[in-house]
N, C-alpha and C positions, 0 to 999 in steps of 0.2 A: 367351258365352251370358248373361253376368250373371248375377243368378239374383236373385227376388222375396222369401229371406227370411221367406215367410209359411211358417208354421209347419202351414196345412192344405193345401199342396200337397206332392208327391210328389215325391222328388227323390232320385235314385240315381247310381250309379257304374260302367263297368264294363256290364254285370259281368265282363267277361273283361279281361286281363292289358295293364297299361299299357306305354309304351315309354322308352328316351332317346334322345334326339335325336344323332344323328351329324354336323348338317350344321353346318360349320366355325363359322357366326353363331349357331347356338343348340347348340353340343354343349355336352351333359352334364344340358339342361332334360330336366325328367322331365313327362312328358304322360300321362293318365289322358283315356278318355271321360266323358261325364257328362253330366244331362239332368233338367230341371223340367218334371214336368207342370203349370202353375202355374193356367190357367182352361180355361173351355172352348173362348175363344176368344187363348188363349194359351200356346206351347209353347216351350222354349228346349233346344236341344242343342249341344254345342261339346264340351269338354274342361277340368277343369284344369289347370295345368301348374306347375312348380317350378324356381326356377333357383338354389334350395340344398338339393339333396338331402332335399326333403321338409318342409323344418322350416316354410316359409309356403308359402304357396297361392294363386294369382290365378285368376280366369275370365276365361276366351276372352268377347270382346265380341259379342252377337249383338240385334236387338232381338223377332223373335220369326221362329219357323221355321216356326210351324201354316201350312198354305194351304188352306184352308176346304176338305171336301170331296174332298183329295187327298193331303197328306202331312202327317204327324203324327211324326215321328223320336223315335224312343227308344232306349236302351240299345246305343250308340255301342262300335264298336271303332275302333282308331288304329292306323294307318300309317305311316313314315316314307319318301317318294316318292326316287326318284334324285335329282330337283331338287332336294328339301330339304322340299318340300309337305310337311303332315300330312294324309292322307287320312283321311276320318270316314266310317265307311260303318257305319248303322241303321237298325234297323228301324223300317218305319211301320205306325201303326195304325190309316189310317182304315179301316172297315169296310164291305165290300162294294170299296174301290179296287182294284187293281192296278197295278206291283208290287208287292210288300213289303219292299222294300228303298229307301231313297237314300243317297243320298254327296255329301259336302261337300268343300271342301279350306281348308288354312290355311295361307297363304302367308308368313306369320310367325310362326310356331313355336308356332301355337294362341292368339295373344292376340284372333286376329279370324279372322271365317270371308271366305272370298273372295265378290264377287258377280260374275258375270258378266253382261255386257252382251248386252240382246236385239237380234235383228237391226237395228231401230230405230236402234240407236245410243245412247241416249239411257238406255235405261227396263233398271234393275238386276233380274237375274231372282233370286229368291230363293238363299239359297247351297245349300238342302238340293235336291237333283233324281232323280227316280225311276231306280233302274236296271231298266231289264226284262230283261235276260240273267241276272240274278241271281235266280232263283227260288224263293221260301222262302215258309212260310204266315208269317202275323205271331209272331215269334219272333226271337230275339236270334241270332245270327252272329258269330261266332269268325273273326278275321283275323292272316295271318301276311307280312310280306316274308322269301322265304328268301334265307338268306345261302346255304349251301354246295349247291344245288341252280341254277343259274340261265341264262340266254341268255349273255350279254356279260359282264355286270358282277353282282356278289353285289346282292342286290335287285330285280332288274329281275322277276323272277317272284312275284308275290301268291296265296298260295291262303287258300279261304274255305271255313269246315265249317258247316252247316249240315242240318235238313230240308228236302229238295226238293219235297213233295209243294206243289203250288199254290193247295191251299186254305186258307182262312184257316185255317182250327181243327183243318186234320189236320196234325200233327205227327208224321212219317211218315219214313223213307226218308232218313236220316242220309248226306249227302255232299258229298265234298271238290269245291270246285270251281277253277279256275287262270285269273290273267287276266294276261297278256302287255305290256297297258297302260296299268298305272297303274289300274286298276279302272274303269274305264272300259267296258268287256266282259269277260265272262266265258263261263270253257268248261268242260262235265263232265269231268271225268277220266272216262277211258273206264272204268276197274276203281275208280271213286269212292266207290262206295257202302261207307259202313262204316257196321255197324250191329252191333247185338248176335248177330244173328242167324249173322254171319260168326264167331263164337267158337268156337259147338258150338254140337249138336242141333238144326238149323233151325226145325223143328217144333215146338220149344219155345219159341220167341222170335221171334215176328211184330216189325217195321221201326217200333216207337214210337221217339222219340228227342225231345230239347227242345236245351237249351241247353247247349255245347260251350267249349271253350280250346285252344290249340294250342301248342306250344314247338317248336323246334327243337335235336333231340339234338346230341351233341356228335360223332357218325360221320355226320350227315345225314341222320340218321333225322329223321320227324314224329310227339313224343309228342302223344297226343289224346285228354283227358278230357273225358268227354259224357255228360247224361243218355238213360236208354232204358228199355225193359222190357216186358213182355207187355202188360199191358192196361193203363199209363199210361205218359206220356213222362217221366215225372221219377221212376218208382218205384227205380231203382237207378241208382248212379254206375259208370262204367264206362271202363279204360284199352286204350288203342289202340294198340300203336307201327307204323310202316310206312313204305318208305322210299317219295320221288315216285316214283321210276323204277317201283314194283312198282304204280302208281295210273296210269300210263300218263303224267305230268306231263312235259314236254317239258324238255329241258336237260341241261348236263352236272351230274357230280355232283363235288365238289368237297370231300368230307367226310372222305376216308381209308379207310382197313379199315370196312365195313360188321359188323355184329354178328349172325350168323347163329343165336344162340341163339333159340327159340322161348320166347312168353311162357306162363309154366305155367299151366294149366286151374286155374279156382277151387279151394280147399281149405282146409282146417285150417292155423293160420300161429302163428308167436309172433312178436308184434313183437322190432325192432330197437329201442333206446332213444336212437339218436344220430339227429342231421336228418336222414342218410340213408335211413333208412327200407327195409332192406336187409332184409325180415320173412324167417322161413324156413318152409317150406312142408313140411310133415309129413305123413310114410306111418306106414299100417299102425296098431298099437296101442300108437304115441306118446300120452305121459303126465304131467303132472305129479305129481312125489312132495316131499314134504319133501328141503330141496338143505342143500349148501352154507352158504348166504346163507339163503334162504326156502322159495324152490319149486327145483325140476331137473328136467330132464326124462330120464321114463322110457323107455329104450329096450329093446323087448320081444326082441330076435333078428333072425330073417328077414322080412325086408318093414318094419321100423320103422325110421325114420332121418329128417335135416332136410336139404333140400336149399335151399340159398341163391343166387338165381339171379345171375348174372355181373351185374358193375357195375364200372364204373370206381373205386367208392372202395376195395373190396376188392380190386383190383390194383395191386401197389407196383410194377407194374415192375421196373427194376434199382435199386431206392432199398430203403435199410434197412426194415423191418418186424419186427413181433411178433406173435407166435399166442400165446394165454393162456387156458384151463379148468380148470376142475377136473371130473374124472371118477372114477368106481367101475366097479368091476367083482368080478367074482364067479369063482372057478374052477370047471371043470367038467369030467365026462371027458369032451367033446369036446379040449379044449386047443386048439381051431383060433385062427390068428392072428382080430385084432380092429382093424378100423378104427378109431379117433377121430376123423379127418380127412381130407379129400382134396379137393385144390385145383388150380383151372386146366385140368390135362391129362390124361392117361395113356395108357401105351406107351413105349416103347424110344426115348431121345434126343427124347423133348418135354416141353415146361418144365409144370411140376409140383411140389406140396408137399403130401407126406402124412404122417401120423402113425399108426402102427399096436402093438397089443400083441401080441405071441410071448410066451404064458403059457409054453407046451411049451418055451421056448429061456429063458426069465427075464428077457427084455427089452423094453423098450419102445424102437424107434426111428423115427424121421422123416429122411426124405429131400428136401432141396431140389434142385432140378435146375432149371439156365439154358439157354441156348443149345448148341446143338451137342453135348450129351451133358454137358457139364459139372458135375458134380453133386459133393454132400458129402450124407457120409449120417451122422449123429449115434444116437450109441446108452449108452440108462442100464438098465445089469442093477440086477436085482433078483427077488426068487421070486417065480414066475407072475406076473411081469411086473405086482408090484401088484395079485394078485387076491383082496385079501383084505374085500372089502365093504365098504372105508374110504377117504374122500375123501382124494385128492390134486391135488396142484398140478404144472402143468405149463406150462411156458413155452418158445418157441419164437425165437429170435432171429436175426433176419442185419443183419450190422454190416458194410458192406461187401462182401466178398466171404467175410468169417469167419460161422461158424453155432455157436448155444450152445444146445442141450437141455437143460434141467434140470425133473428130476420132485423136487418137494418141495425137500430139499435135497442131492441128489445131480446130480452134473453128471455131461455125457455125453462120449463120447468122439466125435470125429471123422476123419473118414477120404474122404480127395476134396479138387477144387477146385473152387470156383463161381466161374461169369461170368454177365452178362448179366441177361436180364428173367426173371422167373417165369414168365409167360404168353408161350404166341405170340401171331400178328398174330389180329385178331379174325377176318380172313376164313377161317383156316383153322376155325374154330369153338370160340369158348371155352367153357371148363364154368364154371361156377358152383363153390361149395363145398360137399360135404357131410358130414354130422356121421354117423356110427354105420355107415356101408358105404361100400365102393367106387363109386364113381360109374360102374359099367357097368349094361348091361340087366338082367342076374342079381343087380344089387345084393351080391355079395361080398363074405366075409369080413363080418357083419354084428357089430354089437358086444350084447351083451346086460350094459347094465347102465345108468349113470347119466352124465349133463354138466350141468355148472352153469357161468352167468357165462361163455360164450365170446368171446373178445373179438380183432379186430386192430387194433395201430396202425402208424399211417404214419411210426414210427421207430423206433429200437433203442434197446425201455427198458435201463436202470442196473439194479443189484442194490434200490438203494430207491426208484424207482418198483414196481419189479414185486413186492416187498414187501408195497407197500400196494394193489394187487391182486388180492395171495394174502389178505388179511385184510379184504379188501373196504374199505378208507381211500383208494381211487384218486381222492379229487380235486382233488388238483395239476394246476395250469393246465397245466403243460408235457404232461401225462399227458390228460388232457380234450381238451387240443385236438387232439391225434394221433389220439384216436379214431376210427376208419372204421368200425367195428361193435360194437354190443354185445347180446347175445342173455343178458336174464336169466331166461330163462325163468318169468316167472310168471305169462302166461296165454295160453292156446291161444284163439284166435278162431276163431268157427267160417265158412262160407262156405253159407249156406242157399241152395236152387235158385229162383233168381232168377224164382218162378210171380205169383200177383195179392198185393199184399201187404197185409198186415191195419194200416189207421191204426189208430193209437194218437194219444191226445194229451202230447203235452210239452210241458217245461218247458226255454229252452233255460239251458245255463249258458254264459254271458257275459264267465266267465276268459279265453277263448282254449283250456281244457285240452278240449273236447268232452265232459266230464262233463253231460248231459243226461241232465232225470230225467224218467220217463214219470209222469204222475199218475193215479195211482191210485182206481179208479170199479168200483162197481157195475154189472155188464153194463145196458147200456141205457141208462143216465144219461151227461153229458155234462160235461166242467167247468163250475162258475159262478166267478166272477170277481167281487168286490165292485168298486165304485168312488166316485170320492167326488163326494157331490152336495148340494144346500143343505139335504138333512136328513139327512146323514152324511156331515158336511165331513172326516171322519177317518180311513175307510173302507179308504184303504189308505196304508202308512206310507213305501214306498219307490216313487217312479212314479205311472204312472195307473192299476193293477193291486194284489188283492191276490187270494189263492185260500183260497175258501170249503173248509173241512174239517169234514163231519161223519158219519153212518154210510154211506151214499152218495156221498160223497167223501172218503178215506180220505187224501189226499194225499200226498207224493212218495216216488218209490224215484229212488236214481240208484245202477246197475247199477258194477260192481266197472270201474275205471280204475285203473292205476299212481296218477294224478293224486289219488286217494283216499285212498291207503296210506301212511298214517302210520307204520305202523312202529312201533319204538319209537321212535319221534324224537318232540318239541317239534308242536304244533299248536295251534290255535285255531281252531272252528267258533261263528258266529256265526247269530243268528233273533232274526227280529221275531215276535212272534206277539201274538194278543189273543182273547179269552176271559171268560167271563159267568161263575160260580162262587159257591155258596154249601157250607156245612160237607159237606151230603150230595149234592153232586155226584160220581161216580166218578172213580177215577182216568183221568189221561189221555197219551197220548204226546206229546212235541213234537221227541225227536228221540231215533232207535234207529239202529245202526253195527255191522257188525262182523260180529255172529253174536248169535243169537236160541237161548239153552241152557235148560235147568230150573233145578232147585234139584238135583237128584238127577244131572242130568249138564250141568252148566256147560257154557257155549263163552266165549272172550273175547269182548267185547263192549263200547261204549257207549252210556248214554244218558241221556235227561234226561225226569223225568215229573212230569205238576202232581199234588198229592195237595193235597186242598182239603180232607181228613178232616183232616187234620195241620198244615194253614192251610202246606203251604210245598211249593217244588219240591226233587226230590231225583235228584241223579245220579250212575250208580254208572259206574266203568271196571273192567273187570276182563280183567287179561290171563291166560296161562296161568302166572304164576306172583305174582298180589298181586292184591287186591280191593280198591281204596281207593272208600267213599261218603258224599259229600260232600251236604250238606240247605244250602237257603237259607227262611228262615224269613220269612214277609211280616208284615214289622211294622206296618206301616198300620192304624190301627183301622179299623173298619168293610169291610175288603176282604180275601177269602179268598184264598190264593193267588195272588194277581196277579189276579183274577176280578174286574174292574171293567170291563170293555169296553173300554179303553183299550190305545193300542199300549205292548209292553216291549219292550227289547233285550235277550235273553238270550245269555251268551258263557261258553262249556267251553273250557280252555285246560288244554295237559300242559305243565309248566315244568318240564324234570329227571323229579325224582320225585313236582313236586306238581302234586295236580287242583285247578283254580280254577273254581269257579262265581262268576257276574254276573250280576244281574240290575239295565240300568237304571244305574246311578250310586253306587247308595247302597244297595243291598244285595248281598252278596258273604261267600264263604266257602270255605275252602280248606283242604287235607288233603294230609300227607305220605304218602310210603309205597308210590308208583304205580313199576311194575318191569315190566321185560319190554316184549314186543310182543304187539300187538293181532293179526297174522297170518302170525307166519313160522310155520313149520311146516306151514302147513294151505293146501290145494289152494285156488283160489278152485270154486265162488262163493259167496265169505264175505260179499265187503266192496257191501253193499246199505250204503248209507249211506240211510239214510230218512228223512223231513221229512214227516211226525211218525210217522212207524214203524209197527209193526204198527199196526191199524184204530183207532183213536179214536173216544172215544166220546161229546166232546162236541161240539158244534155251534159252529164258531167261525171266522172269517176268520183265516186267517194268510197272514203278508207273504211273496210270492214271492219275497224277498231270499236266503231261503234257501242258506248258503256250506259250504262243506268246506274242511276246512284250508286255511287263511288262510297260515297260516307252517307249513312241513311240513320233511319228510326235505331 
């Protein structure tokens, strides 16, 4: 496609998921769609591709794709054909045409798009060409070749997800559709239609839908994440899983044990902290309380517990593993047994791994079971079974076919032999894991009390890995990279009923971490945005943006993320801002974190505020056990507090025990004495990190640069 390089045409990627090439002349080239809107009467779509894992990047050669009045191709998905072809199939946008779709091919591994010859003989027909079987309004399309579903050969079957409705601008009626040759035609899945409204509540969720991705699972399932929602097509993100066969797609299946587990209905979650992404899904009058480590969650008796739905990373198979938490509990005269655990299966001779407390017997034991009944069941006495309000550690181990219990520092005894896998085959139906009851309908044996930090890895830790586990120091490579799960429990997310949703304006953050701040506005009012122009060349300090902050624009909250929590560890939060100031200007915020307390009842907290009475900025950290505050004094004759209209770089950094204030280069000032953490103990939602914090009260542009810990935990 080449591309023009002009800096005022539009030019994207994608947006759905690139491929690598298999075909023996180009395997291993990594191919992306891609596409310039460059004029009006010039359009270029193609790909580009990679033949070193990313590190350079060429374009597909094309000289321009527009065909006045007919096809306009954008936002390209990629194929890899049996013959080796890259198939390009985008969306087009002229208005009023029909289809909404064409397809190109590239018959050299995306460096050129093919042209075909008109009947003629002679006269090349453009490469991009209308598909009318493929029916979508103008909207982007998700494209997949499957391997383990197919006619002959892995690939030979293409399916496409999409809205079906035919009009241009309704975006409507989300579904899969199959084409048998090369994309060339296409056919509904007869049971196609996936949309939100196939979730629950019909009634509740009318057939909007936008723009879609597809993968293929590793049993031959098709995971499918897509926008949809009540009354917009992008108001909520939404996942799909469903095998072809169940969509009517024609072929055999070719993927193994299918996974009969159902996907669990929206709800309450606490993230997982490893890539897997393994959240657990919370009943009842689940809770966070002061843990362990930070937070733990509370578990109330009957009907409260986590359930963590089946996934391959949390299946070890017949291969070594480890179970690792810390839990509390409480005696009661009930005395009834106490789940902590329960994994995979249950019932008589099916593979299974549970952890339960017998206060009434003074034991805590867990039971692994393999194949054919084979089991070892581990057991560490103690009174009421550990029920005395006080955290313990507890590790779970299988080293081959040996098993080691150990709560705190007492080990368990064992009794039995193991063989084989933990789990059966998926067809018979795996369970998932979960925390504080039996995994039946009655939910049994319910635990009422506390878990913190639960953890599996994909090997059998040592005595000093598991160690630094118990004392929260786990991050040794060898120990990190076995991780399959980690559930720290520090914050419950919640799952609101996906009805019309209320915009807000953001601010996005740019790390990668999804820390996005909403900015903050007086009902009615809208963000204003400076920018820089021949009579405020200075306007904004980082970009072509800077955001206006004054009593009407109060500027940014960004909402409590792991990505935030400093801890007590090392940090550095950095801000540009800028600001007018004379001796009786009010104080003012530029940047509030943590917790907002009195004088009469403190919370930890950080922050940083101009004080123009006292010609200097001053910022205080105070955690639940040291108050260190630190002033930078503006030396400058003639300028109060940094109050010159000119941009500063201000930068708060915890080094150990000391707070460092910077402002700029040349004025700086620091204080020892800083101790503790800013929010263990305390539930969120603490950690509002703000830019510039509660309301302010001067009228001033500040730099959207706006950062949270820079170097953290």
């Amino acid at each position: 496609m080449s591309t023009s390089h002009d800096a005022t045409s539009w030019f994207g990627t994608g947006p759905s998921h690139g491929i690598q090439l298999k075909n023996p002349k180009y395997a291993g080239r990594l191919v992306v769609g891609a596409y310039e809107n460059s004029t009006s009467t010039k359009q270029l779509a193609g790909v580009y591709y990679s033949d070193d894992f990313g590190k350079t990047w060429k374009v597909s050669e094309e000289d321009n794709a527009l065909v006045a009045n007919k096809i306009k191709p954008t936002e390209p998905s990629v194929v890899e054909l049996l013959n080796g072809d890259v198939y390009i199939g985008a969306r087009s946008e002229r208005p009023g045409t029909e289809p909404h779709r064409t397809r190109a091919l590239s018959k050299d591994g995306g460096a050129t798009l093919f042209n075909e010859t008109a009947p003629d003989g002679t006269t090349p027909l453009p490469p991009h060409k209308p598909v009318p079987s493929l029916v979508t309004p103008q909207i982007q399309a998700s494209l997949l070749a499957l391997e383990k579903t197919y006619q002959q050969t892995a690939g030979d079957t293409l399916i496409a997800a999409a809205p079906s409705h035919p009009e241009a601008g309704k975006r409507e009626q989300m579904k899969i559709r199959y084409s048998l040759d090369g994309g060339e035609n296409w056919t509904d899945a007869p049971n196609g239609l996936i949309n939100a409204d196939r979730m629950q509540a019909p009634e509740k969720y009318p057939d909007w839908a936008g723009y879609s991705d597809l993968a293929e699972l590793a049993d031959g399932e098709i995971g499918m994440v897509y926008e949809g929602g009540a009354t917009f097509s992008a108001a909520h993100i939404y996942f799909k899983r469903f095998h072809p066969a169940d969509l009517g797609i024609p072929g055999q299946a070719h993927g193994g044990s299918r996974n009969t587990q159902q996907a669990p209905l929206p709800g309450r979650t606490t993230p997982d902290n490893t890539p897997q992404a393994n959240d657990a899904y919370l009943t009842g009058n689940t809770t966070l309380e002061p843990g362990r480590f930070r937070q733990a969650l509370s578990l109330t008796g009957p009907g409260s517990y986590a359930d963590i739905p089946y996934a391959p990373a949390l299946d070890p198979g017949a291969a070594d593993a480890t179970y690792s938490f810390h839990f509390k509990h409480r005696k009661d005269d009930a005395n009834a047994p106490r789940v902590l655990m329960w994994g995979y299966g249950q019932g008589a001779a099916t593979p299974q791994v549970w952890i339960r407390a017998y206060p009434k017997d003074n034991k805590i034991v867990a039971r692994i079971e393999g194949e054919k009944g084979h089991a070892v069941t581990a057991t560490v006495d103690a009174p009421a079974a550990f029920a005395d309000d006080q955290w313990h550690f507890l590790s779970l181990v299988r080293e081959g076919n040996a098993v080691r219990l150990t709560v705190d520092d007492a080990h368990g005894t064992t009794t039995g032999t193991l063989s084989g896998p933990l789990s059966g085959p998926l067809s018979t139906g795996h369970q998932g894991i979960r925390l504080g009851a039996k995994p039946n309908d009655t939910a049994q044996d319910p635990l009422t009390g506390s878990l913190d930090d639960f953890r599996i890895y994909g090997k059998a830790l040592d005595t000093d890995e598991l160690g630094k586990v118990r004392t929260g120091a786990a991050a040794a490579a060898t120990t990190t990279d076995a991780l399959r799960i980690h559930l720290p429990f520090q914050v419950i997310d919640t799952a609101e009923d996906p009805g019309s949703p209320t915009p807000v304006a953001i601010a996005d953050d740019v790390s990668g971490n999804g820390a996005d701040a909403t900015v903050l506005l007086t009902p009615g009012k809208k963000p204003v945005t400076v920018t820089p122009d021949a009579e405020h060349p200075a306007a904004a300090r980082m970009g072509k943006y800077a955001l206006q902050v004054d009593a009407d624009h109060q500027g940014l909250d960004v909402p409590h993320t792991p990505a935030v929590d400093t801890d007590d560890k090392d940090f550095t939060h950095t801000l540009w801002f800028r600001h007018s100031a004379t001796a009786a200007t009010p104080r003012s915020v530029l940047l509030w974190a943590y917790g907002v307390g009195t004088e009469q009842a403190p919370q930890p907290s950080l922050w940083v505020r101009s004080d123009p009475g006292n010609n200097r900025l001053v910022a205080l950290a105070e955690t639940g056990t040291s108050k260190v505050e630190v002033e930078v004094k503006d030396t400058l004759a003639g300028r109060t507090a940094f109050g010159d209209d000119t941009w500063h770089l201000l930068t708060v950094a915890r080094a150990g025990g000391t707070l460092r204030v910077t402002v700029d280069a040349d004025h700086r000032a620091e204080k020892p004495g800083l101790a503790g953490s800013f929010t263990a103990g305390r539930p969120p939602p603490w950690a509002c990190a703000s830019a510039p914090g509660p309301p302010a009260t001067r009228s001033s542009p500040v730099s959207s640069t706006t950062t949270a810990s820079t170097s953290g935990p």
